[in-house]
N, CA, C and O of each residue as an XYZ file, in Angstrom:
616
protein
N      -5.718    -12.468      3.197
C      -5.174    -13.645      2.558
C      -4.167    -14.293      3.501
O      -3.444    -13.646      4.258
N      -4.176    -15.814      3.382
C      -3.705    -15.973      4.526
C      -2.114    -16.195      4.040
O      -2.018    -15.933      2.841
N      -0.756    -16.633      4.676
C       0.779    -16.854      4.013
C       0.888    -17.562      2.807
O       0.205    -18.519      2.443
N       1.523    -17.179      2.403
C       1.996    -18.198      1.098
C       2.867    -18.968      1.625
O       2.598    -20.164      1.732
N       3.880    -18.557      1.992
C       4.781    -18.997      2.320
C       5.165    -19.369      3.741
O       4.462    -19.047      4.698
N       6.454    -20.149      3.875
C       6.602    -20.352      5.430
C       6.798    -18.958      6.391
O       6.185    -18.370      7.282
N       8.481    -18.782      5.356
C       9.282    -18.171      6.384
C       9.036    -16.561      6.080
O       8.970    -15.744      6.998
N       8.874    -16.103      4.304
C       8.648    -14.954      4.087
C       7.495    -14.664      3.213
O       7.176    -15.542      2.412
N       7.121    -14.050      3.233
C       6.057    -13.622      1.925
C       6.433    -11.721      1.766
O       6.983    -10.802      2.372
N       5.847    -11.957      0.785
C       6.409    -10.729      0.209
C       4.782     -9.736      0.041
O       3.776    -10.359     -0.298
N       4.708     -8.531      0.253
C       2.933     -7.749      0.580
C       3.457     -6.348      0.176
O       4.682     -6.259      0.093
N       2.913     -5.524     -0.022
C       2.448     -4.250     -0.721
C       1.901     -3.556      0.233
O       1.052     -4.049      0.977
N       2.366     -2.187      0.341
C       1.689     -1.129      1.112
C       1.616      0.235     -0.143
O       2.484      0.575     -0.947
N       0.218      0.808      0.090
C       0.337      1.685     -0.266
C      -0.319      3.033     -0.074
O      -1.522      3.024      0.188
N       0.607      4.736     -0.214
C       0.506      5.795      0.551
C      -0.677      6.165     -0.375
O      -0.338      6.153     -1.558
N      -1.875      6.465     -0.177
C      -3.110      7.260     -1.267
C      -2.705      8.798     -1.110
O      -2.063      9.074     -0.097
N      -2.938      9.583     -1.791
C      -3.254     10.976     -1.998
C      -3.780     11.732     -2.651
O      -3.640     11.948     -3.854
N      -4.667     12.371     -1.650
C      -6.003     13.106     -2.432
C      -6.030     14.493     -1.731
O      -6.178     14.481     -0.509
N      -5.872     15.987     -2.526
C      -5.768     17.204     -2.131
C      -5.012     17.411     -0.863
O      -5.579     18.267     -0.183
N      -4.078     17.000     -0.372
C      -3.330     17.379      0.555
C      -3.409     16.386      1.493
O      -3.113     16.670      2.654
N      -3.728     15.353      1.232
C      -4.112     14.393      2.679
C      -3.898     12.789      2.266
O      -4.077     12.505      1.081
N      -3.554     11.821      3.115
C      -2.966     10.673      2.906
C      -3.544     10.099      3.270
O      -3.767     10.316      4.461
N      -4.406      8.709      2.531
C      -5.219      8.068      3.401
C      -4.831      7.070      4.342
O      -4.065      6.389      3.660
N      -4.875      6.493      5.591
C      -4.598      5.887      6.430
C      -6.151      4.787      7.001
O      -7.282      5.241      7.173
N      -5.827      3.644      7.148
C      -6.463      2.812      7.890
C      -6.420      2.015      9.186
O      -5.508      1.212      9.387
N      -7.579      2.265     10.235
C      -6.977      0.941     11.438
C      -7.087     -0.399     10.880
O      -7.959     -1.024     10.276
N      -5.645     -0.672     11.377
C      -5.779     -2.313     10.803
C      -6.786     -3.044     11.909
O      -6.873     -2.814     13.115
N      -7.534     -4.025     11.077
C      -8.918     -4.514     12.115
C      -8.050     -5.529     12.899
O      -8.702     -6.175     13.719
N      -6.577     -5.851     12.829
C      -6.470     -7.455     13.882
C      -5.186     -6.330     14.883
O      -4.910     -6.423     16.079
N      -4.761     -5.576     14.096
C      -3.194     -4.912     14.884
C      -3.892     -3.643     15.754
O      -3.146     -3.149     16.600
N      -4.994     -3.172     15.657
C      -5.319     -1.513     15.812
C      -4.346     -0.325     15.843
O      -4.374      0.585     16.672
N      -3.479     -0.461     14.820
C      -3.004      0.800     14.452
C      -2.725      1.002     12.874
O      -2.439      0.177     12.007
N      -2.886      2.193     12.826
C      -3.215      2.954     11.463
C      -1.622      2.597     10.506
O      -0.413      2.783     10.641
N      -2.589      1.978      9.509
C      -1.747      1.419      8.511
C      -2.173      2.041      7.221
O      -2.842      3.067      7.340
N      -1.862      1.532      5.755
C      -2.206      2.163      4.569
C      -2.946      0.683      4.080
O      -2.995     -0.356      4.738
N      -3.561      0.965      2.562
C      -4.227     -0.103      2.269
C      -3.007     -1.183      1.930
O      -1.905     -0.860      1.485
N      -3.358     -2.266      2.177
C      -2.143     -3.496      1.695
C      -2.190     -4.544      2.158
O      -3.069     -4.887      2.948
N      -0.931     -5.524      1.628
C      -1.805     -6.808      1.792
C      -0.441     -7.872      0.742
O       0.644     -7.567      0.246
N      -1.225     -9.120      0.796
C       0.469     -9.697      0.174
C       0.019     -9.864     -1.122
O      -1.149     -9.765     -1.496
N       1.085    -10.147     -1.857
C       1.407    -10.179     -3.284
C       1.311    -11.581     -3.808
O       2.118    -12.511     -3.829
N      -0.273    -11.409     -4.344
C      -0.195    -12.955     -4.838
C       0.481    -13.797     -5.823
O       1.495    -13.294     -6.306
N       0.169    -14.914     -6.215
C       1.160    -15.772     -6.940
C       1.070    -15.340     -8.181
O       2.157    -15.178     -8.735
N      -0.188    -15.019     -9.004
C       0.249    -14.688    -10.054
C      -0.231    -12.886    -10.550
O      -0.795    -12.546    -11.590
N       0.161    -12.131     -9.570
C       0.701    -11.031    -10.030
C       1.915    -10.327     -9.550
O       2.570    -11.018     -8.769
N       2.451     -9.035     -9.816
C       3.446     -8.419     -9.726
C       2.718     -7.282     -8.379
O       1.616     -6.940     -7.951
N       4.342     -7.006     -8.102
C       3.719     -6.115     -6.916
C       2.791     -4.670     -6.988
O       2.137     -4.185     -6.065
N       2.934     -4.180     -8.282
C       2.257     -3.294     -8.912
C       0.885     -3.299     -8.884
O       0.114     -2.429     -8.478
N       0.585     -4.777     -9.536
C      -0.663     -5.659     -9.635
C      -1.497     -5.359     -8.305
O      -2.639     -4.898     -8.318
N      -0.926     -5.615     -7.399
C      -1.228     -6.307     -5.938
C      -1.422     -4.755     -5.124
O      -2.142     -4.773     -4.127
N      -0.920     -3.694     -5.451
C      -1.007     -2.390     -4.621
C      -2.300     -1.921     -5.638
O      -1.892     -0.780     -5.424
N      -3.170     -1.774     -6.308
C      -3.906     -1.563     -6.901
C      -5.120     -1.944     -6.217
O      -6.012     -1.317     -5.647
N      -4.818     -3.492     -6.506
C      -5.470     -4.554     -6.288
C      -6.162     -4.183     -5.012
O      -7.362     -3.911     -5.000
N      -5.352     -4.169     -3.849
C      -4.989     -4.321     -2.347
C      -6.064     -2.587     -1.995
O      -7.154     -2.524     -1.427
N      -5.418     -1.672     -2.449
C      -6.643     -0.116     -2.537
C      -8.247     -0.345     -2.909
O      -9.203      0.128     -2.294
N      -8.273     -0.969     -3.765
C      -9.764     -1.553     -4.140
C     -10.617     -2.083     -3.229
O     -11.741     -1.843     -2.790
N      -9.424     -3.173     -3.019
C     -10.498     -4.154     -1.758
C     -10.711     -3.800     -0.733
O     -11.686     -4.192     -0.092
N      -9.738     -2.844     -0.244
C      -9.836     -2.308      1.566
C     -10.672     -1.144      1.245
O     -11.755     -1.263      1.819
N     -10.600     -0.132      0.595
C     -10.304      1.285      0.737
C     -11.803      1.390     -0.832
O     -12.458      2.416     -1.017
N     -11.905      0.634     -1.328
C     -12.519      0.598     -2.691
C     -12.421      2.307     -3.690
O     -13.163      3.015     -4.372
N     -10.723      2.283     -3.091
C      -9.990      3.290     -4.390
C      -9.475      2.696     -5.781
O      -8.617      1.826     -5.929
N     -10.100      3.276     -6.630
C      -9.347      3.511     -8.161
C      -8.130      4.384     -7.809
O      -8.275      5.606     -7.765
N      -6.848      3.773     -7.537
C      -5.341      4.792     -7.706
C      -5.053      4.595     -8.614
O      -5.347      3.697     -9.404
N      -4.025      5.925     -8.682
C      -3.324      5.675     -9.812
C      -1.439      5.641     -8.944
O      -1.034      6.485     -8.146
N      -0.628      4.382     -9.464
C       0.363      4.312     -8.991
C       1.177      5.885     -9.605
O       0.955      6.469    -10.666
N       2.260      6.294     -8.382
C       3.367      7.291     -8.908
C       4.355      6.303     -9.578
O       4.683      5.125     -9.441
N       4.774      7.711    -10.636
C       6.292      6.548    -10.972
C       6.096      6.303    -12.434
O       4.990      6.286    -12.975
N       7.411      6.086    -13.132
C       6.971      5.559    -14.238
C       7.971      3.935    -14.844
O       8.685      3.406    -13.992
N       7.928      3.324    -16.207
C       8.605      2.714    -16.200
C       8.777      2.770    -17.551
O       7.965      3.254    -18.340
N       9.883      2.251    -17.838
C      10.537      1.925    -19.544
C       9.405      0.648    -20.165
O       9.344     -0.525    -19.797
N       8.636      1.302    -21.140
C       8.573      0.473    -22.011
C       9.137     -0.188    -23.130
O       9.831      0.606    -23.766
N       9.118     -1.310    -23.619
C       9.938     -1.884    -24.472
C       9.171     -2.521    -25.720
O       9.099     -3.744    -25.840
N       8.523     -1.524    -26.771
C       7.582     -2.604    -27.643
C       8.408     -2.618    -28.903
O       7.588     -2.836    -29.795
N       9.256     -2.534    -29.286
C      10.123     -2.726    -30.491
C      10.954     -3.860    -30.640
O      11.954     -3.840    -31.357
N      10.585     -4.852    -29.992
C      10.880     -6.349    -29.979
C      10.050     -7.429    -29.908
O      10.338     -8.361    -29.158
N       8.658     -7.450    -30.851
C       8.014     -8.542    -30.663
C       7.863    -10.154    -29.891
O       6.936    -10.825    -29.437
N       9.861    -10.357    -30.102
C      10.199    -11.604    -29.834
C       9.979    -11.835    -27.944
O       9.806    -12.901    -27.352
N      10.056    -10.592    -27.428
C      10.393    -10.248    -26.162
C       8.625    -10.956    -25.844
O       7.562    -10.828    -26.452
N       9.108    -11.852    -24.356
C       7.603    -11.307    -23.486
C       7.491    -10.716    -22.730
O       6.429    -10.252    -22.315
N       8.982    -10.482    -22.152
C       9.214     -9.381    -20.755
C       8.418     -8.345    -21.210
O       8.083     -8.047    -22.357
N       8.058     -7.628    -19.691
C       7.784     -6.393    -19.062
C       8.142     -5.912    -17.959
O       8.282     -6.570    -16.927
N       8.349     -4.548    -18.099
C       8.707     -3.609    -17.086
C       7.626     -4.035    -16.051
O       6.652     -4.674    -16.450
N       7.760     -3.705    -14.731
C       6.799     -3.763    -13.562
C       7.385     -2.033    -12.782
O       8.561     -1.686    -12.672
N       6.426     -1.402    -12.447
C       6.402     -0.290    -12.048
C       7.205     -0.223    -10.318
O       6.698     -0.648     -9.280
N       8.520      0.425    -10.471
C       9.057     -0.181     -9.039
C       9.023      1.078     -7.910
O       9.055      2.276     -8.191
N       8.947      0.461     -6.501
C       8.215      0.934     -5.183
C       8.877      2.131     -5.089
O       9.648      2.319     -6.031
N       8.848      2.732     -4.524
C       9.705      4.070     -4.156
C      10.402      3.395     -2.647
O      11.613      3.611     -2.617
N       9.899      2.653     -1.443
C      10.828      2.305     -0.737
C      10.512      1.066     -0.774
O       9.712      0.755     -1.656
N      11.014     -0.016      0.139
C      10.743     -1.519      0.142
C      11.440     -1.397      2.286
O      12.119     -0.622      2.959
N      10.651     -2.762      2.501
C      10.874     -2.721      3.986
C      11.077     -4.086      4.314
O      11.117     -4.694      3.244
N      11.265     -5.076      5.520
C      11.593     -6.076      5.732
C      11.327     -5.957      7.503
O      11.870     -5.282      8.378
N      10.097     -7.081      7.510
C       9.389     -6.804      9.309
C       8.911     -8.486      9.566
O       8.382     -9.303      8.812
N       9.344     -8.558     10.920
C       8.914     -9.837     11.304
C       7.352     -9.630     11.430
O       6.926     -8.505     11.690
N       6.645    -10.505     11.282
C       5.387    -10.461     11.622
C       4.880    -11.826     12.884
O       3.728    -12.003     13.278
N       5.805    -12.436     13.201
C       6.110    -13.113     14.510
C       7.607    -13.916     14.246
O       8.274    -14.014     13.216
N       7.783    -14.322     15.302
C       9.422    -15.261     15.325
C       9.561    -15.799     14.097
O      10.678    -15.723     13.584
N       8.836    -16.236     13.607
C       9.222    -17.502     12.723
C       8.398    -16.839     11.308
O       8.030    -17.758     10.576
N       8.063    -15.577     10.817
C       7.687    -15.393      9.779
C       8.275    -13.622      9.722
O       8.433    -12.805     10.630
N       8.448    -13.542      8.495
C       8.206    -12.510      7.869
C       7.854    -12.503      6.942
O       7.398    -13.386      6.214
N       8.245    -10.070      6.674
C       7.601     -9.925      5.319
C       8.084     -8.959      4.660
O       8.014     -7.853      5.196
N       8.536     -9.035      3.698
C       9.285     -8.225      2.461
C       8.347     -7.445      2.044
O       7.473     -8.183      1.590
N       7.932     -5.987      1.908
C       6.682     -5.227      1.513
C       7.307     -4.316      0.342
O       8.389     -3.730      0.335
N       6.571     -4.356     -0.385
C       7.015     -2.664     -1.740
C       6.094     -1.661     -1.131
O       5.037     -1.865     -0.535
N       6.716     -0.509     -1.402
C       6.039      0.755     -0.721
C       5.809      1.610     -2.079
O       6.762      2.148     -2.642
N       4.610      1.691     -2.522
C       4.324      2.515     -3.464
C       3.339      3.633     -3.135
O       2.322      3.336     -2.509
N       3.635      5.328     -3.635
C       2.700      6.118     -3.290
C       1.876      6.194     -4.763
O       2.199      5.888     -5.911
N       0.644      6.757     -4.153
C      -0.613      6.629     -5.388
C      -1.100      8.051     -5.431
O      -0.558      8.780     -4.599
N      -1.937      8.574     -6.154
C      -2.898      9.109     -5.856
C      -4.528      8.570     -6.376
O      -4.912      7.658     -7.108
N      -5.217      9.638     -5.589
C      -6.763      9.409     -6.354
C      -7.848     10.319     -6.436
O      -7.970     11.384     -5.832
N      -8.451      9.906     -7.067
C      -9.384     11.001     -7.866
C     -10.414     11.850     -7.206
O     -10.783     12.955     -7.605
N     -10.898     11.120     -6.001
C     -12.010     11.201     -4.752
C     -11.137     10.288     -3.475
O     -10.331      9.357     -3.460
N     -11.889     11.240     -2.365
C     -11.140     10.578     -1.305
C     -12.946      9.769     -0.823
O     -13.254      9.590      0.356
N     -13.834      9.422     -1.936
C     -15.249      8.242     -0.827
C     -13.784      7.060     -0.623
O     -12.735      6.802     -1.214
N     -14.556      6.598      0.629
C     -14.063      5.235      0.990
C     -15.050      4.135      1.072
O     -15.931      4.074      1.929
N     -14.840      3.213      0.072
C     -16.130      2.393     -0.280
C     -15.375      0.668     -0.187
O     -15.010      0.094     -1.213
N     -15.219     -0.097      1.505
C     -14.210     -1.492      1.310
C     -15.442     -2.588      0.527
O     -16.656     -2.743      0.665
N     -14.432     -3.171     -0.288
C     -15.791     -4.544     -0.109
C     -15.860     -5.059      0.590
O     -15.009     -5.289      1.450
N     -17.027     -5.487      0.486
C     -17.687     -6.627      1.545
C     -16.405     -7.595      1.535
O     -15.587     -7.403      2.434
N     -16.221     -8.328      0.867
C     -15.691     -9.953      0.987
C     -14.126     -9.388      1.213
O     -13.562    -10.415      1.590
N     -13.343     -8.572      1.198
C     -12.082     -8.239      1.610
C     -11.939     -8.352      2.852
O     -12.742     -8.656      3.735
N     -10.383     -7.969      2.882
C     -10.336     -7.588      4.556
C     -10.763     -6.134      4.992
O     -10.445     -5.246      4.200
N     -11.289     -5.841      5.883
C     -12.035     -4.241      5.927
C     -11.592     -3.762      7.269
O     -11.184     -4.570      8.103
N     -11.650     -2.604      7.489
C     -11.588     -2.113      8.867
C     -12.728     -0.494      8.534
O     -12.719      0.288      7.584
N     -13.383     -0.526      9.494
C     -14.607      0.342      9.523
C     -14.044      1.613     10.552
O     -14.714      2.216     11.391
N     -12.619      1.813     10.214
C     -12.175      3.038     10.889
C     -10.820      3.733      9.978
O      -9.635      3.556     10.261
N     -11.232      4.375      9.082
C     -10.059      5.289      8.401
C      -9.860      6.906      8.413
O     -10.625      7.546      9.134
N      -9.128      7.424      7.850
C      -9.295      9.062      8.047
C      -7.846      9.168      7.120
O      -6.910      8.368      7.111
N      -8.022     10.597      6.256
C      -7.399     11.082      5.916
C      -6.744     12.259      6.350
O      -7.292     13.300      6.711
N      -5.440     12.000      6.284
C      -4.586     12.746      7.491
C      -3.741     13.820      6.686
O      -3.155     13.377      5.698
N      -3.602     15.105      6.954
C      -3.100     16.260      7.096
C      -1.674     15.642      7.282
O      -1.425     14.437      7.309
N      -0.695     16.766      7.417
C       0.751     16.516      7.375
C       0.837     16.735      8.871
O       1.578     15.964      9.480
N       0.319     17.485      9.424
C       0.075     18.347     11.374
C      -0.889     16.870     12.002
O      -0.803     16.466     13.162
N      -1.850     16.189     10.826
C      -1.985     15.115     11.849
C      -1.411     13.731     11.847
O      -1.706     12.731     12.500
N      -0.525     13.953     10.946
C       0.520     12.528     11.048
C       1.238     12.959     12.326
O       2.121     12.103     12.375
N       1.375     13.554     13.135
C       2.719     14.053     13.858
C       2.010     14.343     15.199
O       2.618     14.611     16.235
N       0.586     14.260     15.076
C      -0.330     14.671     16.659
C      -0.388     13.532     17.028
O      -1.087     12.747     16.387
N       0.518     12.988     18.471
C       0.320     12.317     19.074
C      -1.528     11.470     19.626
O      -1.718     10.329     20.047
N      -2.315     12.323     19.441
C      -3.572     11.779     19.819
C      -4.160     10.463     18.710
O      -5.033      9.605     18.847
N      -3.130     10.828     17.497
C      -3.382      9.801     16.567
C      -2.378      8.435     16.403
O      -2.410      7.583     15.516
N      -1.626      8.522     17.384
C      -0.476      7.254     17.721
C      -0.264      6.866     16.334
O      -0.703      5.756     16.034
N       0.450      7.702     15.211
C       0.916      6.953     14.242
C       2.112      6.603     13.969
O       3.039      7.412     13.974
N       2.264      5.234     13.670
C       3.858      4.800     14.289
C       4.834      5.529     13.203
O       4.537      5.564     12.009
N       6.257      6.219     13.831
C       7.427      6.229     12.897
C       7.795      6.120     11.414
O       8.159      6.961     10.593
N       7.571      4.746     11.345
C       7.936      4.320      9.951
C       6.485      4.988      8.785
O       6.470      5.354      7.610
N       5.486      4.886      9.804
C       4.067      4.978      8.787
C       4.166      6.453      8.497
O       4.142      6.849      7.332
N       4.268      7.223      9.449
C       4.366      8.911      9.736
C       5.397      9.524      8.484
O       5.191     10.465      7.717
N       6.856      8.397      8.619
C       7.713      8.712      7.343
C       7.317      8.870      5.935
O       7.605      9.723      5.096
N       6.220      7.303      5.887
C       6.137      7.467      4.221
C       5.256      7.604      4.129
O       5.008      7.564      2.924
N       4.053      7.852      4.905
C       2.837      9.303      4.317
C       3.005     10.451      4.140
O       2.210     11.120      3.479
N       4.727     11.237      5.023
C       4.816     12.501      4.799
C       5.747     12.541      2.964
O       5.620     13.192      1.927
N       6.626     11.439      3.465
C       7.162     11.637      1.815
C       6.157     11.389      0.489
O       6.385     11.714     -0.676
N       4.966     10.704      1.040
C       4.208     10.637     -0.173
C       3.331     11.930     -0.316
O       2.876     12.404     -1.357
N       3.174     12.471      1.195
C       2.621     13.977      0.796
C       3.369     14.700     -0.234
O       2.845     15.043     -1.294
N       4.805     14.977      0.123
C       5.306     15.624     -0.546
C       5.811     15.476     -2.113
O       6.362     16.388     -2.729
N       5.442     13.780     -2.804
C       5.383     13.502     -3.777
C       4.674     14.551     -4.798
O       4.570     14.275     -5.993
């Protein structure tokens, strides 16, 4: 999807986990191993959009971690809770743009990896061990290495 916005847009990453292992993707324009994600469209919540965002790349059913307060003993109310990230990040994506991301870990039920067609796709993923977030032969950057191991340990 292409910016919403000028200067920031705001996108969703999120950690999968299935029996001991975190799923990871090459991003098809950056070539390095990212999680499924993607920006947060106009009319949903970031919750919405990390779901959403697993489907289309990764064609996972997750289920988000985490929980939230419901509130149904006020009819009058339309608010709702939105299920919030475990971290949040802030990255230029060139000079003149960035991007505000929610970091939510998931799990799922099966690790098939099935992208759709019409998404954005990358035809190179693997689910990574805790020993292969950390093996250099897999160049996985810092920040990514951090919150696949904390979502392991979720």
């Amino acid at each position: 999807m292409p910016h919403i916005h000028e200067k920031i847009d705001f996108g969703v990453e999120t950690f999968v986990v299935h029996k001991g292992k975190v799923f990871l993707r090459k991003h098809d324009k950056y070539n390095i191993w990212l999680t499924a994600g993607g920006h947060v469209e106009l009319d949903e919540d970031p919750s919405e959009a990390a779901v959403r965002e697993a489907k289309e790349e990764a064609g996972m059913d997750i289920i988000l971690q985490g929980s939230k307060p419901e509130f149904r003993d006020d009819p009058s109310s339309d608010s709702r809770s939105v299920l919030a990230p475990r971290f949040m990040q802030r990255h230029h994506i060139d000079p003149q743009h960035e991007h505000v991301v929610f970091i939510y870990f998931a799990s799922a039920n099966t690790d098939l990896v099935t992208p759709q067609e019409d998404g954005d796709r990358s035809d190179e993923w693997h689910w990574f061990t805790a020993e292969e977030l950390n093996d250099p032969e897999y160049e996985v950057r810092q920040d990514i290495r951090f919150y696949a191991t904390e979502a392991l340990k979720a």
